[in-house]
PyMOL commands that place a pseudoatom at each C-alpha (Angstrom):
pseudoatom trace, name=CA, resn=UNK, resi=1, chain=A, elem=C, hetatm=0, pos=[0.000, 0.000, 0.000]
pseudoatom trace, name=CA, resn=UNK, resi=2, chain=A, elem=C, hetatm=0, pos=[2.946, 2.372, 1.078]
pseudoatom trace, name=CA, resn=UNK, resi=3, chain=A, elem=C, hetatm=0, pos=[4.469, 1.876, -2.077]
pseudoatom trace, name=CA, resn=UNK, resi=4, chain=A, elem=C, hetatm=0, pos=[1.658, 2.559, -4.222]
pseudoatom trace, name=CA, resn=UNK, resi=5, chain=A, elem=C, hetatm=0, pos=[1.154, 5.838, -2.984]
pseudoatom trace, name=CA, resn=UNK, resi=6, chain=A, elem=C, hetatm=0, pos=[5.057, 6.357, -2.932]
pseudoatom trace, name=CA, resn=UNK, resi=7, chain=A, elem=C, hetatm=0, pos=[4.627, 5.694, -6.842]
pseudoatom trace, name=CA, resn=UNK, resi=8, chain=A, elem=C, hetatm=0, pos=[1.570, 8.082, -7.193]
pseudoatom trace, name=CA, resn=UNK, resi=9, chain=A, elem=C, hetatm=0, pos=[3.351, 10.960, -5.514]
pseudoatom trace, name=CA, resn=UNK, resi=10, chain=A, elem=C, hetatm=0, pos=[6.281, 10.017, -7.640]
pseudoatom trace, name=CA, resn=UNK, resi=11, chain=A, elem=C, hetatm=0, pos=[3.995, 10.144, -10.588]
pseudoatom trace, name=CA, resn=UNK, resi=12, chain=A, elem=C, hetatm=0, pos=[2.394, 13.178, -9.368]
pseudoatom trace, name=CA, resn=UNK, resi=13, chain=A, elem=C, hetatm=0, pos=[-1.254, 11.363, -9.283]
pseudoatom trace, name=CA, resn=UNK, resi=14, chain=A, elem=C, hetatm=0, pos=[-2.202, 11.981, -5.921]
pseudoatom trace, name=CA, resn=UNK, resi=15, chain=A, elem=C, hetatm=0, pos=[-5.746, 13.422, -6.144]
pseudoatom trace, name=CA, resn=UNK, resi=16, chain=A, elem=C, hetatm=0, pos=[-5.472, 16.553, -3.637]
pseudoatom trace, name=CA, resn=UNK, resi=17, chain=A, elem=C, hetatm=0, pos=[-8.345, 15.001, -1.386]
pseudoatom trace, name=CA, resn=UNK, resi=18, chain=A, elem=C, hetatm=0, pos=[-6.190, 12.013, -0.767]
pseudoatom trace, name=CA, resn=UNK, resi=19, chain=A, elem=C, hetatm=0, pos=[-3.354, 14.177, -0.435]
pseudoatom trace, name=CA, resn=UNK, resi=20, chain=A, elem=C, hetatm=0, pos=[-3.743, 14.713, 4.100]
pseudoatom trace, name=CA, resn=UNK, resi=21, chain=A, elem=C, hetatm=0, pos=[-1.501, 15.204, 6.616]
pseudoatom trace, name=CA, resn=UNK, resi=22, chain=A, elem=C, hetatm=0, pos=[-1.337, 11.129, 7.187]
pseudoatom trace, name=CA, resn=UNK, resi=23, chain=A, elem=C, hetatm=0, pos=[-0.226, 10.702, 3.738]
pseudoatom trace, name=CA, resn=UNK, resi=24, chain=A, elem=C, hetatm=0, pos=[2.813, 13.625, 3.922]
pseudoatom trace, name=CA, resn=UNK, resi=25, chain=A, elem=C, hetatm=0, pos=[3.430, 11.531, 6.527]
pseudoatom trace, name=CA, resn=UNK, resi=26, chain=A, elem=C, hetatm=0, pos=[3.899, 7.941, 5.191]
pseudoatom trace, name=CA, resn=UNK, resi=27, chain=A, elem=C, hetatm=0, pos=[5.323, 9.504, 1.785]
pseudoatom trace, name=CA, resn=UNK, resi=28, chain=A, elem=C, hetatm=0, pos=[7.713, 10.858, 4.240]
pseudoatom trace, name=CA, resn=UNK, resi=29, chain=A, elem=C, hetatm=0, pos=[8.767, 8.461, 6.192]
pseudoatom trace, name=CA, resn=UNK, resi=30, chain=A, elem=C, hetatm=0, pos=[8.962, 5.920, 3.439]
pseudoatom trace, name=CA, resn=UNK, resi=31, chain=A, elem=C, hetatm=0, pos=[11.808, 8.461, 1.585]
pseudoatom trace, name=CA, resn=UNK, resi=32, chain=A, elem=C, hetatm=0, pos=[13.608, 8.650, 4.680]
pseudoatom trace, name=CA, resn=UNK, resi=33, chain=A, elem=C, hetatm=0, pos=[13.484, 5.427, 5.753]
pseudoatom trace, name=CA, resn=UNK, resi=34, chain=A, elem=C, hetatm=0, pos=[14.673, 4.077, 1.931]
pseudoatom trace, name=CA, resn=UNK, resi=35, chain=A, elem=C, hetatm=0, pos=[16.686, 6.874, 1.295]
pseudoatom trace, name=CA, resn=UNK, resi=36, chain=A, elem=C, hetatm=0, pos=[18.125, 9.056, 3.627]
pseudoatom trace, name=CA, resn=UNK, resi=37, chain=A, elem=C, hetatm=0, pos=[17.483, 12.093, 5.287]
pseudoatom trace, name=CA, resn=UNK, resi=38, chain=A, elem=C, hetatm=0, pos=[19.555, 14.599, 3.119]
pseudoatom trace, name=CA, resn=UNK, resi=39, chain=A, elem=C, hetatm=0, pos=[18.100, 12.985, -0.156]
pseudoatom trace, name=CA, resn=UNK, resi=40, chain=A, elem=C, hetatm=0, pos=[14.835, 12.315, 0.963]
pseudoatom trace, name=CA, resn=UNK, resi=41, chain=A, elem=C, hetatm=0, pos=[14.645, 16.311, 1.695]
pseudoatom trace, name=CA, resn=UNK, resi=42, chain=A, elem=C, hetatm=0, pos=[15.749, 16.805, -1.611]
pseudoatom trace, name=CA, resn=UNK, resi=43, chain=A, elem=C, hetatm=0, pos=[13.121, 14.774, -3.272]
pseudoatom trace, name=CA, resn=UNK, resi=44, chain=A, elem=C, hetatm=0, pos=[10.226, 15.760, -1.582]
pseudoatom trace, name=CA, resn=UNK, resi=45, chain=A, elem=C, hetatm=0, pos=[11.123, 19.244, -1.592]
pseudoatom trace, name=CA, resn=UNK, resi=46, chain=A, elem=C, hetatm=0, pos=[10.448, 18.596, -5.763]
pseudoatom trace, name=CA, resn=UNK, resi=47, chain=A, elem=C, hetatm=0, pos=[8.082, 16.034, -5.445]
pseudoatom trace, name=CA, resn=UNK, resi=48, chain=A, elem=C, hetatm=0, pos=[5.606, 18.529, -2.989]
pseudoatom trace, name=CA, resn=UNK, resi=49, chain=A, elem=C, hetatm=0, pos=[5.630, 21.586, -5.192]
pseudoatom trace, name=CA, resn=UNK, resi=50, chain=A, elem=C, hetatm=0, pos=[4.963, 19.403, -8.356]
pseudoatom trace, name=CA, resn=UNK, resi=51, chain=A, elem=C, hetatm=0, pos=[2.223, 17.867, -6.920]
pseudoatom trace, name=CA, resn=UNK, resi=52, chain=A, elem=C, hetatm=0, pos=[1.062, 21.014, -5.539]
pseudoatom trace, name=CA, resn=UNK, resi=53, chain=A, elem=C, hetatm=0, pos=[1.619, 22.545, -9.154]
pseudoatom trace, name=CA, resn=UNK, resi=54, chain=A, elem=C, hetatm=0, pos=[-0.476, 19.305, -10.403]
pseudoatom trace, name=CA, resn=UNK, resi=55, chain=A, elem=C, hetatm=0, pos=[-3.411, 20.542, -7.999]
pseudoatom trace, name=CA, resn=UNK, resi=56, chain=A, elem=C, hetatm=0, pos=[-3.004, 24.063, -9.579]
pseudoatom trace, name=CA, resn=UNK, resi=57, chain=A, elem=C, hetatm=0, pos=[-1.376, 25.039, -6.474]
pseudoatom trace, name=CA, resn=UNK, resi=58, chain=A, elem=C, hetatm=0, pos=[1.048, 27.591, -6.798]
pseudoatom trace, name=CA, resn=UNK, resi=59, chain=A, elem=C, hetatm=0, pos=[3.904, 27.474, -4.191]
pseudoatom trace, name=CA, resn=UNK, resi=60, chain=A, elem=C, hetatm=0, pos=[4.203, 31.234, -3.083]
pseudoatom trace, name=CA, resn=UNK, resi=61, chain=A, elem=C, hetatm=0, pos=[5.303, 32.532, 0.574]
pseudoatom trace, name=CA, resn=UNK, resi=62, chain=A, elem=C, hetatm=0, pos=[1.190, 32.624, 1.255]
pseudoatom trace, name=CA, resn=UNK, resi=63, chain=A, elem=C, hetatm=0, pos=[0.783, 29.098, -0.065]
pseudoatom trace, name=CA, resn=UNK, resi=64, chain=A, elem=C, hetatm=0, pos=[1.570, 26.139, -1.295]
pseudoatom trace, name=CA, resn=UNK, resi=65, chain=A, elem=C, hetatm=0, pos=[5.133, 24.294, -0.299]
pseudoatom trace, name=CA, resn=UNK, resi=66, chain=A, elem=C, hetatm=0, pos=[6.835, 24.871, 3.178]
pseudoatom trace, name=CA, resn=UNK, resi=67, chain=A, elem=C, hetatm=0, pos=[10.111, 24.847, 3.864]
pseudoatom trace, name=CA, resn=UNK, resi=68, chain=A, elem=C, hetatm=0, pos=[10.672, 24.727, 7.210]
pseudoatom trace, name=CA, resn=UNK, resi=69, chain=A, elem=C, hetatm=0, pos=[7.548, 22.277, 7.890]
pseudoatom trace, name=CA, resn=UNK, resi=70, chain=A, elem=C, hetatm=0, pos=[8.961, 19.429, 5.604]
pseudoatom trace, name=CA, resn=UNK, resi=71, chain=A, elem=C, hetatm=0, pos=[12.584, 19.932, 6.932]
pseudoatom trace, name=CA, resn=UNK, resi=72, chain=A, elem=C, hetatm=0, pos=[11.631, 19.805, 11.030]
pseudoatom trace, name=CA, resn=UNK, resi=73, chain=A, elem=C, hetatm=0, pos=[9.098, 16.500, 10.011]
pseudoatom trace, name=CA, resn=UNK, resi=74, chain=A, elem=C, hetatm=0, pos=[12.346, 14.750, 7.123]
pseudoatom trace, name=CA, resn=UNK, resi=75, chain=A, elem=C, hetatm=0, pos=[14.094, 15.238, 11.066]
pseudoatom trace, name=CA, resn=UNK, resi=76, chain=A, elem=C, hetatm=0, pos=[11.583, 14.045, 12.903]
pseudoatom trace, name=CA, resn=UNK, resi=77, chain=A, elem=C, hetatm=0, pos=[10.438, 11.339, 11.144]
pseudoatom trace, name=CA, resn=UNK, resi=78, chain=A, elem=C, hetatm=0, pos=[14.471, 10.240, 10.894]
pseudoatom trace, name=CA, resn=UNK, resi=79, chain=A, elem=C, hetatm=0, pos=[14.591, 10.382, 15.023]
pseudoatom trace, name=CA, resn=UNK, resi=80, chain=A, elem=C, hetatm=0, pos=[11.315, 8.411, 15.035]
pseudoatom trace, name=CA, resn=UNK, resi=81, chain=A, elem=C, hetatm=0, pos=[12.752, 5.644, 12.833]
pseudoatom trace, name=CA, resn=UNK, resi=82, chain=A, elem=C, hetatm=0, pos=[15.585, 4.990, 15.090]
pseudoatom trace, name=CA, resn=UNK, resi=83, chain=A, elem=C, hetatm=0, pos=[13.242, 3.553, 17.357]
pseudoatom trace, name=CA, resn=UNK, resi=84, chain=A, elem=C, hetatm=0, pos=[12.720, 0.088, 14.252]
pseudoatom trace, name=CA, resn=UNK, resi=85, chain=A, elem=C, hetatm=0, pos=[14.743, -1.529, 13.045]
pseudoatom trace, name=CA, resn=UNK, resi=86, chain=A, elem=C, hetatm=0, pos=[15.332, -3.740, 9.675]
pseudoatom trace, name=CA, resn=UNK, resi=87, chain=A, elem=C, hetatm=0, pos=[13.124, -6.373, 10.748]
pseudoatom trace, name=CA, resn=UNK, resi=88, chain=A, elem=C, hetatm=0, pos=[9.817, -3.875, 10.611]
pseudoatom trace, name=CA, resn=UNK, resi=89, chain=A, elem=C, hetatm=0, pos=[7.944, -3.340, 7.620]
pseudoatom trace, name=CA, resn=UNK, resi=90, chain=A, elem=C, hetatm=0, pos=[7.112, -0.155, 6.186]
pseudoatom trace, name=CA, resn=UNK, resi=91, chain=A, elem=C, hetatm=0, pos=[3.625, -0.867, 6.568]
pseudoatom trace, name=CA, resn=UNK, resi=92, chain=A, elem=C, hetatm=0, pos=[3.764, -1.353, 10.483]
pseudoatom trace, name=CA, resn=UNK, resi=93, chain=A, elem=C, hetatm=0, pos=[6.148, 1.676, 11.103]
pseudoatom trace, name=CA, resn=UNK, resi=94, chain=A, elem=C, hetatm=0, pos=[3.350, 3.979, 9.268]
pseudoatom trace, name=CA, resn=UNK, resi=95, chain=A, elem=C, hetatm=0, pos=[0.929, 2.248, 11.160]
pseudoatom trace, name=CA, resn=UNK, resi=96, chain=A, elem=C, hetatm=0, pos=[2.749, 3.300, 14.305]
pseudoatom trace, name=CA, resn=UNK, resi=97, chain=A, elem=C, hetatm=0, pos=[3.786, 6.932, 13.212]
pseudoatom trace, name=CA, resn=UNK, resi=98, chain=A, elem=C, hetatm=0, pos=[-0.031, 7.669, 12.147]
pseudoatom trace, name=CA, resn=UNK, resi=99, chain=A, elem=C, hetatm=0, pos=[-1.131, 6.760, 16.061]
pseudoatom trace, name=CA, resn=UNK, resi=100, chain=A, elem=C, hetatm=0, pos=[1.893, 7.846, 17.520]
pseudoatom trace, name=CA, resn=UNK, resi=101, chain=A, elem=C, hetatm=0, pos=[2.226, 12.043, 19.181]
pseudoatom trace, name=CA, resn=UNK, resi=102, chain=A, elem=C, hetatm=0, pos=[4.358, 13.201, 15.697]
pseudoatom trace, name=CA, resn=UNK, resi=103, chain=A, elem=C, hetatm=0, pos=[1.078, 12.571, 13.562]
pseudoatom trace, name=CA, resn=UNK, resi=104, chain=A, elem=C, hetatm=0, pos=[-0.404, 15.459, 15.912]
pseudoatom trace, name=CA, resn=UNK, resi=105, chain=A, elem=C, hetatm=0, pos=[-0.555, 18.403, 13.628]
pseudoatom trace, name=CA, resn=UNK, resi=106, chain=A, elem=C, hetatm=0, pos=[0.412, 20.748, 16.269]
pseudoatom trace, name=CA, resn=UNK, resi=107, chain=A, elem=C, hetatm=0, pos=[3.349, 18.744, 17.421]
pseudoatom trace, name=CA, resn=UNK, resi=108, chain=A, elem=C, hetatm=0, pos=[5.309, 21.504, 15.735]
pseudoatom trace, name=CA, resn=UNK, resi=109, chain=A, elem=C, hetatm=0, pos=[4.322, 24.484, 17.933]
pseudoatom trace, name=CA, resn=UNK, resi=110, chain=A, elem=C, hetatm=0, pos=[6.305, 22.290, 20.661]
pseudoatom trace, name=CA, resn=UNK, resi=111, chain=A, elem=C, hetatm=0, pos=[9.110, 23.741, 18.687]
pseudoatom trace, name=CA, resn=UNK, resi=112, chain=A, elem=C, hetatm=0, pos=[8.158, 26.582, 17.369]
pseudoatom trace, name=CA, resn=UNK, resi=113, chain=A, elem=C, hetatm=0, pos=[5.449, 29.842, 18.046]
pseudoatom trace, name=CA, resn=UNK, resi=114, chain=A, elem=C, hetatm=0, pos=[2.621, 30.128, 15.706]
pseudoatom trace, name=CA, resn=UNK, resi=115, chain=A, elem=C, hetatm=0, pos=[3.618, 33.568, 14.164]
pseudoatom trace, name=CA, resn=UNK, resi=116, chain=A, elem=C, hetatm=0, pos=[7.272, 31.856, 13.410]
pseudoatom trace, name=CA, resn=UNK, resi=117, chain=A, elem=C, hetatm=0, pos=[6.062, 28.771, 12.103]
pseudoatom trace, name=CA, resn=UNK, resi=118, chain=A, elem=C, hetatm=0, pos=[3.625, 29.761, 9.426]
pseudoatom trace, name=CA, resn=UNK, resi=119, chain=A, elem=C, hetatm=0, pos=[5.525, 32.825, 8.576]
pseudoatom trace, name=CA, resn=UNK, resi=120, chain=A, elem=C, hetatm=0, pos=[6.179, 33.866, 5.008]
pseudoatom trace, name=CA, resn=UNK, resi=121, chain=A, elem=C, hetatm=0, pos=[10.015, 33.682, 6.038]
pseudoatom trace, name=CA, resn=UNK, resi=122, chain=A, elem=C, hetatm=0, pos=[9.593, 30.457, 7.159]
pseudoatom trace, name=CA, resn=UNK, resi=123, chain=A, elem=C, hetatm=0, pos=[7.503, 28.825, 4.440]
pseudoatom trace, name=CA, resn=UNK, resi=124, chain=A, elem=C, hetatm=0, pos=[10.106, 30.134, 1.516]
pseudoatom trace, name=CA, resn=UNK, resi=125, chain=A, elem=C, hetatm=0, pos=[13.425, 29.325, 3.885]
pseudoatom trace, name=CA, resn=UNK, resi=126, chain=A, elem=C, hetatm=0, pos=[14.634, 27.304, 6.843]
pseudoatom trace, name=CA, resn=UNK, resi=127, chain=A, elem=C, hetatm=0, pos=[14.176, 29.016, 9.817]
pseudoatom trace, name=CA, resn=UNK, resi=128, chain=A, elem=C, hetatm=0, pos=[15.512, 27.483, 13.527]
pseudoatom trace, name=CA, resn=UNK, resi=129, chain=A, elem=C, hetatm=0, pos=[12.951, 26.860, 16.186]
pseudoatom trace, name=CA, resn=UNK, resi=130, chain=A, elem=C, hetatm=0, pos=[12.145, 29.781, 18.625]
pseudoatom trace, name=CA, resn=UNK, resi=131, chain=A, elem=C, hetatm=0, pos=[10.662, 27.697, 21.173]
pseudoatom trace, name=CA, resn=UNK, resi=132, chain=A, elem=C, hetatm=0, pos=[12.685, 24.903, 21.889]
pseudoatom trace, name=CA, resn=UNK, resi=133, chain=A, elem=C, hetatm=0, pos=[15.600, 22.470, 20.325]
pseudoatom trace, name=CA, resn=UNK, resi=134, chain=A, elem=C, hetatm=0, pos=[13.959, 19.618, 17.590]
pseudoatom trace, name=CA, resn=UNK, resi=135, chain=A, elem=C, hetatm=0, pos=[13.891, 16.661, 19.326]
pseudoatom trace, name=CA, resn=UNK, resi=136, chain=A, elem=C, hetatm=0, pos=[11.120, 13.707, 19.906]
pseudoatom trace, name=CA, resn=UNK, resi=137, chain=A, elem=C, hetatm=0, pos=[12.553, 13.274, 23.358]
pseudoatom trace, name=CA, resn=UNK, resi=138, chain=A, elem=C, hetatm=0, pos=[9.666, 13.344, 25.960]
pseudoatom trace, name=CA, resn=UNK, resi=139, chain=A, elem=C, hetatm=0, pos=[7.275, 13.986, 23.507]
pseudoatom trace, name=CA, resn=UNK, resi=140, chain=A, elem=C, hetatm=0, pos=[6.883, 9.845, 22.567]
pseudoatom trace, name=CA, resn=UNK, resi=141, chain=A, elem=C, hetatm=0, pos=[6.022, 7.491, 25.143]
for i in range(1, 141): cmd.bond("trace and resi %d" % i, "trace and resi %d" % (i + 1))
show_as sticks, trace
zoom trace
């Protein structure tokens, strides 16, 4: 199933109702998990604003991709996959991430103040956090 949408994203052919938090998520952590953090940035950096594009999204500092939200989750969702290792699927880690605190969409304001986060700055660039360091310690059980 993971892969499938992994291949629609790829072939931007995610219809934008299917295209939820849950699955940013699993595309995510499926490109992280098979490719590494630094490349997996890179690809879904592309891969987001064509789909968006493909929506007729266009990706402007009110809109559209965000910089600094795909970075902090590409890190988060690399800290949350040291937890498995080989011997999980895919499948089962999604499973887990989708129930687990980092599926929250306000887990970032842990990090970061509202007027920061979804700031034109910080939609076009990376910007650090303001409220405290990125880290999934104490916020997983």
């Amino acid at each position: 199933m993971i892969e499938d949408l992994v291949r629609r994203f790829d072939e931007r052919r995610i219809p934008r109702a299917e295209w939820t938090h849950a699955a940013h998520l699993a595309v995510g952590l499926w490109h992280v998990r098979e490719l590494g953090e630094a490349e997996a940035l890179n690809r879904l950096r592309t891969g987001i604003r064509q789909l968006n594009e493909s929506h007729g999204n266009q990706n402007t500092a009110e809109g559209g991709y965000h910089e600094t939200i795909t970075r902090v989750y590409v890190q988060l969702l690399a800290e949350f996959l040291q937890r498995y290792s080989a011997e999980h699927s895919t499948e089962q880690i999604v499973g887990e991430l989708l129930t687990s605190a980092v599926a929250n969409r306000d887990i970032l304001l842990a990090f970061y103040s509202r007027d920061v986060l979804y700031s034109p700055a910080a939609r076009l660039n990376w910007i650090e956090p303001d409220r405290a360091p990125l880290s999934l310690t104490g916020l997983l059980a």
